[in-house]
Every structure is written in C-alpha cells, then in structure tokens.
N, C-alpha and C positions, 0 to 999 in steps of 0.2 A: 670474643664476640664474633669474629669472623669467621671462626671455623663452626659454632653456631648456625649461622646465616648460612653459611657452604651446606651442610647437613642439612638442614630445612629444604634448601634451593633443591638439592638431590632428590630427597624423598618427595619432593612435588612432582618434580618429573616423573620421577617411578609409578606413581602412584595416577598421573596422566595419562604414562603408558600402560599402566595394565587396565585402567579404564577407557582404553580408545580399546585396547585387545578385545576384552568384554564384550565392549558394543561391537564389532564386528564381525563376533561368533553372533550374535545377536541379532535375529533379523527381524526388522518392523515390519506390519504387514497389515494392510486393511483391507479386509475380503471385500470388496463388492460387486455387484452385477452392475451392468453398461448397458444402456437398446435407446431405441427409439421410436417412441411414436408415430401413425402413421400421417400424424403431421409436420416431423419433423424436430417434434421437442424431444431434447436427448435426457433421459431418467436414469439414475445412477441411485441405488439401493444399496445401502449397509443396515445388516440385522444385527441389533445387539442390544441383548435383554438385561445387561444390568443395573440399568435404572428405567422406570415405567414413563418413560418421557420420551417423544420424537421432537426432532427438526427438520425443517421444509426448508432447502435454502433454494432462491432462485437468482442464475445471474443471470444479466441481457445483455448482450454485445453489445453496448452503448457506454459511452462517458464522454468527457468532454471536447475529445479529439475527434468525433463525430459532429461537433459543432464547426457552425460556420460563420464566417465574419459578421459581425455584426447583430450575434443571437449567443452570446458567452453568455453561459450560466444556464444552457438550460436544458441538459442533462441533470443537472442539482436539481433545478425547478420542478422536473418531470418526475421527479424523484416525490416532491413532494406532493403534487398531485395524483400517484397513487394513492394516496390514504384519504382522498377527499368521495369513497363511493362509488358505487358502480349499479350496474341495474339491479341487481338486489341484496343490494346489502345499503344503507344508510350513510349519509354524509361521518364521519370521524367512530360508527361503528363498528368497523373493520379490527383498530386496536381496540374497543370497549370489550368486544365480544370474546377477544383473545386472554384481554387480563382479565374477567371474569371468571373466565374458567379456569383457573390457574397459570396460565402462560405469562410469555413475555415475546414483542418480536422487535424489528427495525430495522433501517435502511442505510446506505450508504452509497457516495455514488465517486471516482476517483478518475481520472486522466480517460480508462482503458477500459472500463465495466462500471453498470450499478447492480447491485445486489440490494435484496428483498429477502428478511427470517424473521424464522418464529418457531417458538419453542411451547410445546402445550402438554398435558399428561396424554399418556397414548391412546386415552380412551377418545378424545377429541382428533384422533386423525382425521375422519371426514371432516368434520367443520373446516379446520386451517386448509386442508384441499379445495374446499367448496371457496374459500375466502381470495385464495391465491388464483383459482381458476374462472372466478366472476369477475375479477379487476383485471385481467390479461383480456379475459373477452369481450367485455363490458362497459369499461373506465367512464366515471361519468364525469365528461367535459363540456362545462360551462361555463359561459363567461363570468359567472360570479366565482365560481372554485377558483378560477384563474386570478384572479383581482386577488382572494384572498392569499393564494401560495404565493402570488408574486409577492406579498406584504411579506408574509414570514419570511422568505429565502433574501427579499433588503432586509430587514430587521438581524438575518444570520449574518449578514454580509459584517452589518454595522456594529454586532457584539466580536467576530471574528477574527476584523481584516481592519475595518476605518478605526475601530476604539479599544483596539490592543495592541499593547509594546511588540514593535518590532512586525505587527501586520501586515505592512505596507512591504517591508525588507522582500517575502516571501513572492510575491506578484512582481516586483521589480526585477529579481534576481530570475524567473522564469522569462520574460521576458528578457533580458539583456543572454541571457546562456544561447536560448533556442532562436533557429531562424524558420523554421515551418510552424505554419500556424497550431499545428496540431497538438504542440506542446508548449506554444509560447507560452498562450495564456491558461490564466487560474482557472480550477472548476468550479466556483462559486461564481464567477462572471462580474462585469459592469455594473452599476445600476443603469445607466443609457439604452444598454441594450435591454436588459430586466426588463425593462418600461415599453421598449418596441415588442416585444413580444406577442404576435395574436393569439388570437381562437382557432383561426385556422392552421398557421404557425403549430401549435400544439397537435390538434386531430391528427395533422399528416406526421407529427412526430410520432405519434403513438402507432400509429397505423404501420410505418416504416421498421421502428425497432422492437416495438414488445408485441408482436409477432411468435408463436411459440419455437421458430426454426428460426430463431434468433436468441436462445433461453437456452438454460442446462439446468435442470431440477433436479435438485437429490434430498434425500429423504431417509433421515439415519437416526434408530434407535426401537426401540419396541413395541415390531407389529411380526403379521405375520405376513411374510412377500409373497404369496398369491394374491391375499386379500387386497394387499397395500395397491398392489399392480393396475388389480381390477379398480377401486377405487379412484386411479391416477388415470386411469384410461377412463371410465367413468366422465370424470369432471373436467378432462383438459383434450382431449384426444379426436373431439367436435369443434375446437378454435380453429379456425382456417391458416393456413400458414400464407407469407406472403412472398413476394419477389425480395428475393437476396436483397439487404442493404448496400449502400452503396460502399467501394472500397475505400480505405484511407490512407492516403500518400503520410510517411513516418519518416522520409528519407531527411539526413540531414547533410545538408554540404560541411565539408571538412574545416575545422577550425584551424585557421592558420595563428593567431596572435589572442596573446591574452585579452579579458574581456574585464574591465574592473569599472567599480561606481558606488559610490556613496549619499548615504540619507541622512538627513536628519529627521530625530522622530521625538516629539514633543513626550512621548507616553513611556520612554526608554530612559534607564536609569542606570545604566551600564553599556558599554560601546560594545558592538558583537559585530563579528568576520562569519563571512559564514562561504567558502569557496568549495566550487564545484568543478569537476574534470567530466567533461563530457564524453559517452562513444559504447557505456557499457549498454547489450540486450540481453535480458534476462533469459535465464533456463539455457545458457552455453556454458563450455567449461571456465571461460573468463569469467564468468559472472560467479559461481562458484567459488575460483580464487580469489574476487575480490570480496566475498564476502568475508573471505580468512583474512585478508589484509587488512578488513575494516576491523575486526575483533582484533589484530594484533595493535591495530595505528589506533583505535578511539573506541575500542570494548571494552569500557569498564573501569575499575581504578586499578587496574595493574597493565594496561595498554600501556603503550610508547609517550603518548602524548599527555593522557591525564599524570602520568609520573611526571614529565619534563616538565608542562606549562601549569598544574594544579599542586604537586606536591614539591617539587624541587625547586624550581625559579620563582612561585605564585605569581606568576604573569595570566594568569586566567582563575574564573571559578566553575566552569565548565568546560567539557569539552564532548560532544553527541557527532557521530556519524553513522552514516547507512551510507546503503546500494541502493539509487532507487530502479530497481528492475523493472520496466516497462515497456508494452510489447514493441515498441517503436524503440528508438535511441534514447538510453535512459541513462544516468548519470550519476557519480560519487560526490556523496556530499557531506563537509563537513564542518558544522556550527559551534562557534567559539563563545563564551561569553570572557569580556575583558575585564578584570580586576581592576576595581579603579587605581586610578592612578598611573597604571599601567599605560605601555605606548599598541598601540596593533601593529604596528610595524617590527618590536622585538616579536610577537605573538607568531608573527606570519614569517620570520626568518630564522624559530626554534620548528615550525608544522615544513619549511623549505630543507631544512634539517634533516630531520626525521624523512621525510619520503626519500632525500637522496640516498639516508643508509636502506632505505627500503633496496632503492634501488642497486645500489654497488653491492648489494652482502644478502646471504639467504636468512629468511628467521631461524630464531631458535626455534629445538624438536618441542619444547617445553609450551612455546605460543603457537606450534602448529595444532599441537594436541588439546591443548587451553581452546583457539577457536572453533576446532571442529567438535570439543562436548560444548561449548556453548549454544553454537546454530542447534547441536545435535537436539540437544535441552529444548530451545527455544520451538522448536520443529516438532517434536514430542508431546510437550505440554499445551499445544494447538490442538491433537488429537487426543485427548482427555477427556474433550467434551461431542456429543455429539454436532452441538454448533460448528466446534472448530472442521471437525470433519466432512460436516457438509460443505462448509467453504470452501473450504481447500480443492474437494471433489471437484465441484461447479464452475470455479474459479480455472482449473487447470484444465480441464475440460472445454472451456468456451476461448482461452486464449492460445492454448498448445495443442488442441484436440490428443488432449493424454492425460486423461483423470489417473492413472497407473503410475503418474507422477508423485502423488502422493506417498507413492513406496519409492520410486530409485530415487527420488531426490537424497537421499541418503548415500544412496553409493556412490551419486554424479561430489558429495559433500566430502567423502571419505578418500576418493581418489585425488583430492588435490594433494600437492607436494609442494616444499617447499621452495622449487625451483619453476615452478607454477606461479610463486605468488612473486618473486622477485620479474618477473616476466610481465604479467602483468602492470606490477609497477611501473616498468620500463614502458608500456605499451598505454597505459592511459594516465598516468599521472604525472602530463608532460605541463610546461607554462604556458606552451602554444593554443592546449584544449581547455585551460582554466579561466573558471569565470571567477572575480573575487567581490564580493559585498561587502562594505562595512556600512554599520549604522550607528549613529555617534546620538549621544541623547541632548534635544534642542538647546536647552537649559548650559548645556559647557562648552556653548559653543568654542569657546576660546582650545580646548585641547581637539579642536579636529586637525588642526595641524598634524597631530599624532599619528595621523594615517597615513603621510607621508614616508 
C-alpha cells in the first residue's frame, strides 16, 4: 500500500509539473483597445464574435470607504438607487427593458468600487448604452425613490447580517481588525445612519462620484468597434465630467498585539474561529505569494488544514480562506467551522501549527504547482465569459490604472517561488498582526469556556 501511495504521490507531481510547463509556453492574452473620452470616461473595447452577445460593465471609483462617519451604507444604497429611473427611462424599467429583450444585468457595490452589467444579444447594443448613459446623466432622485431603497437596503441589511448565523461575527471582526474608518466598517452600513440619510445627502453623492471621469466602461463581445465607438461617444461623451473626488486616507497604524473577541449568536449551531492577519495590498508580489499560501494553508481538501482539522483530527467541518486584496491594507483571512464537540482552542493550536511549519520550511514543488494551476484555473474561467472580462478590464483599470493586468497577472502568478511564499509567512502571518473571532452558538452557552 505504501509503495502504491508513493507512485500515485509521483505521478501527481509529474503530471503538475508538465502542466505548469504547458501553461507557461502558453500565453493568455486579451486583445483590447484603451482611450478616453473627451470627458474623461476611460472605454476599454474587446471584439469577440463567438457568441452574438455583449457586455457593458461600468465601474465607479466609489464603495464604502468613500463614506464617512455617520452615512455607512450608502455606497450600497446608491447602488440601489440607480435602478430607480432617470429622465428617460421609467421608475424599475431600466431592468424590464433589459430582460425583455433577452438580457440579463446587476449590480454590486464592495469596500473599494461599485459596478453596474448587463448582458443583451448584440443586436441591443444601443439600447443598454442608451440605458447606462441616461442613469449616469440623468438619475432620477427623489424623495420618494429614496424612502423606497432605503426600505430595501434595511430589509438587505435584515435578511444578511441581523437574521443570519454568524451575521453579526463579519461586522464585529471588521471593526475590532481595522483602525481607520475606511475599512472599519461594513458596506451595507447601520440602520441609524440608513435612516439619517437625505435628499441632499444623496444628489451631492451622485454628482461627486458617478461622474464619467470617475468610471471605466468596457464593452466586450459582438459588435463592430467603429460602430461600438461611435455609439459610445454618441450616448456618453456629452455627460460633463466633474472635479476629482475627494482622496481617501487607507493608511493603517502598525499592529503591535493580538486583537481577539467573542459572540454569541442565537442563529449559530456550530462554534466558528474565523482569524485574520493584517498588512496584505493587493496587485504586489506579496500579495501573489500569499495567494499560494492560501491554496497550500486552506485550498481545497488536499490543503494543509482541511487534511489536519477536517480529515485527520475532525476538529472542524470546514475550513475557507482568502486574500482579501484591497486597494488600501487588506488582509488574510481564515474561517473555521468547529465540529461539535470540539474545543477552538485544539482548532486554533493545530491552524498555530501549520503556519509555523509555513514558516520554518519551504512548501512542496507539488503545492507550489497545485496552487499556481489553481489561481491559474480560477483566473481563466473568469475570462470565458464576456461578463468576466469586462470586469476584470474595468475593475483593474479604475484601481491600478492597468487594464493590461488582465494578461501579466499571470506572470506576476507564475513567478512566485517557493521561498516567496515561506517569506511572506514570516512577514504577515505574525500573532502581533492577528485579529481572532470566535462565535459560539447562544443555546451552549455552557461550552464557551472552550474558547479559552
């Protein structure tokens, strides 16, 4: 049996390494054109005829960290006040008009950007131009649109954060990590402040950030780009642009000592650890290597940890972590669920384990190779769709100014090494920069001891 297992072990490597060789004769490549409007909106163009469908993605330099005390949540809000009309287009017919004709679109809004898509057959390019470029120019804000998105965005709040397991843990643990406001709090916000929220409040938000030289528009799938061009100029390229928004302090003072706290959550039925290491910015080469580390520490069920704490001790039934890359100080984060019965303190001195072999020994070529076709994968099957690729365009675009990113992210992926990723562990995955959560379920109370 073990010489078995030995031959298996082999041939995986092998077969990792001729599959990293592969992709590295191999190069990804997404042609696109870059310009900008004479008002300052940046358009990013990919032609690609093999499906009769475009996407329009738009991002706005806006999310939450653009808010300011006492007005949490309302980059979310703002979010949903686009879809409430504009001068000519109709209250909620904005999406009727989209899924009628065969589309589909939606929004999203995170820490650092909100993004605006939509996806329609290609005969419908003017329309979703016309739709995207009358709500940029137009927005129709009144006090009644306002009443109603504030309802939905508490209604979000309350299906998301107040009346789901483990809600609360997420808003607590951002605050207790960060000390600038900018990433303390949640992007969904307060209800207090929800509620403070104006009319005018609103207007001057609009007027400040959805601005077209505050935007990155791309526009990827089949048309033909004279046509597209004109079209885009056309419908957006008369929006007046305005004065720079204002900058946003991301700085964070250095964490000298661990940051730890616990909840109780009535709605929790299993106790979760969920600890962070602060200090990673995305799009550096740390940020790279710690994406390999996360693929080796918590990728999957052949990672370091789902073997320790899911298959070999069952001290857990989960084990999920990321990088969260964000253009400020962003952070490693890794969420546990505890096995009942189980203590979090064995939980959190099997994860204190594991990072130290991080730290004193290089990975194997086997999980080096393992995490780079995984990102590789992951990274890949985003640009499969013309959606993913317009994202990605827009997105990198508005926070790196380097839509071109979409191609070397792969190389910045391919060059980490082993002795990269052991470095980085040393470098951010200290006790001094960790924040620790646990949330224990109401109902036992008696085993929170256990977190001691």
């Amino acid at each position: 049996m073990k010489t078995i297992k030995t031959t298996l072990a082999l041939s995986l490597v092998c077969l990792l390494a001729l599959t990293a060789s592969a992709q590295q004769a191999r190069k990804i490549k997404v042609d696109f054109k870059d310009l900008k409007l004479k008002n300052g909106l940046r358009v990013l163009l990919v032609e690609d005829h093999n499906a009769p469908v475009i996407t329009v993605a738009i991002t706005y330099d806006v999310g939450s960290r653009n808010e300011r005390k006492s007005r949490t949540g309302f980059a979310h809000l703002f979010e949903h006040m686009m879809f409430t009309g504009s001068q000519n287009v109709g209250k909620n017919e904005y999406s009727l008009l989209i899924d009628t004709n065969g589309g589909g679109n939606n929004a999203t809004t995170n820490e650092d950007r909100t993004l605006y898509f939509g996806t329609v057959p290609s005969n419908q390019l003017d329309m979703l131009l016309f739709l995207e470029a009358d709500r940029m120019r137009s927005l129709d804000v009144t006090q009644d649109n306002l009443d109603t998105q504030r309802n939905a965005v508490q209604e979000e709040r309350r299906l998301r954060v107040d009346n789901q397991p483990y809600g609360k843990t997420d808003e607590k643990f951002q605050e207790t990590m960060y000390d600038n406001f900018a990433y303390k709090h949640s992007v969904i916000g307060s209800m207090e402040d929800l509620n403070a929220a104006s009319l005018q409040d609103v207007k001057e938000f609009f007027r400040i950030y959805y601005a077209p030289n505050n935007a990155a528009l791309a526009l990827v799938g089949d048309f033909k780009p004279d046509a597209a061009l004109a079209a885009i100029k056309k419908y957006f390229e008369s929006i007046p642009s305005q004065p720079a928004s204002p900058k946003v302090d991301t700085t964070e003072p250095e964490q000298t000592a661990e940051r730890r706290f616990t909840l109780e959550d009535p709605l929790a039925r299993l106790p979760q650890i969920v600890i962070g290491y602060k200090g990673i910015v995305s799009n550096t080469p740390d940020a790279y290597a710690m994406q390999v580390l996360n693929q080796t520490l918590a990728g999957g069920q052949s990672s370091r940890l789902y073997q320790q704490l899911v298959k070999e001790k069952e001290l857990a039934t989960s084990v999920f972590g990321f990088v969260n890359g964000t253009r400020g100080v962003g952070h490693y984060e890794l969420t546990i669920a505890v096995a009942p019965g189980k203590k979090t303190g064995d939980v959190e001195a099997v994860v204190n384990e594991e990072i130290a072999r991080l730290q004193r020994e290089p990975i194997a070529d086997w999980e080096l190779a393992k995490a780079k076709n995984s990102s590789r994968r992951s990274s890949i099957q985003s640009l499969q769709s013309s959606l993913g690729t317009a994202i990605r365009l827009t997105q990198f675009a508005v926070f790196y100014n380097d839509p071109n990113l979409i191609n070397s992210q792969f190389d910045k992926l391919n060059a980490v090494t082993k002795e990269d990723v052991q470095r980085v562990a040393n470098k951010y995955l200290k006790t001094t920069s960790r924040t620790v959560g646990i949330t224990m379920p109401q109902a036992a109370k008696q085993t929170a001891s256990a977190a001691n």
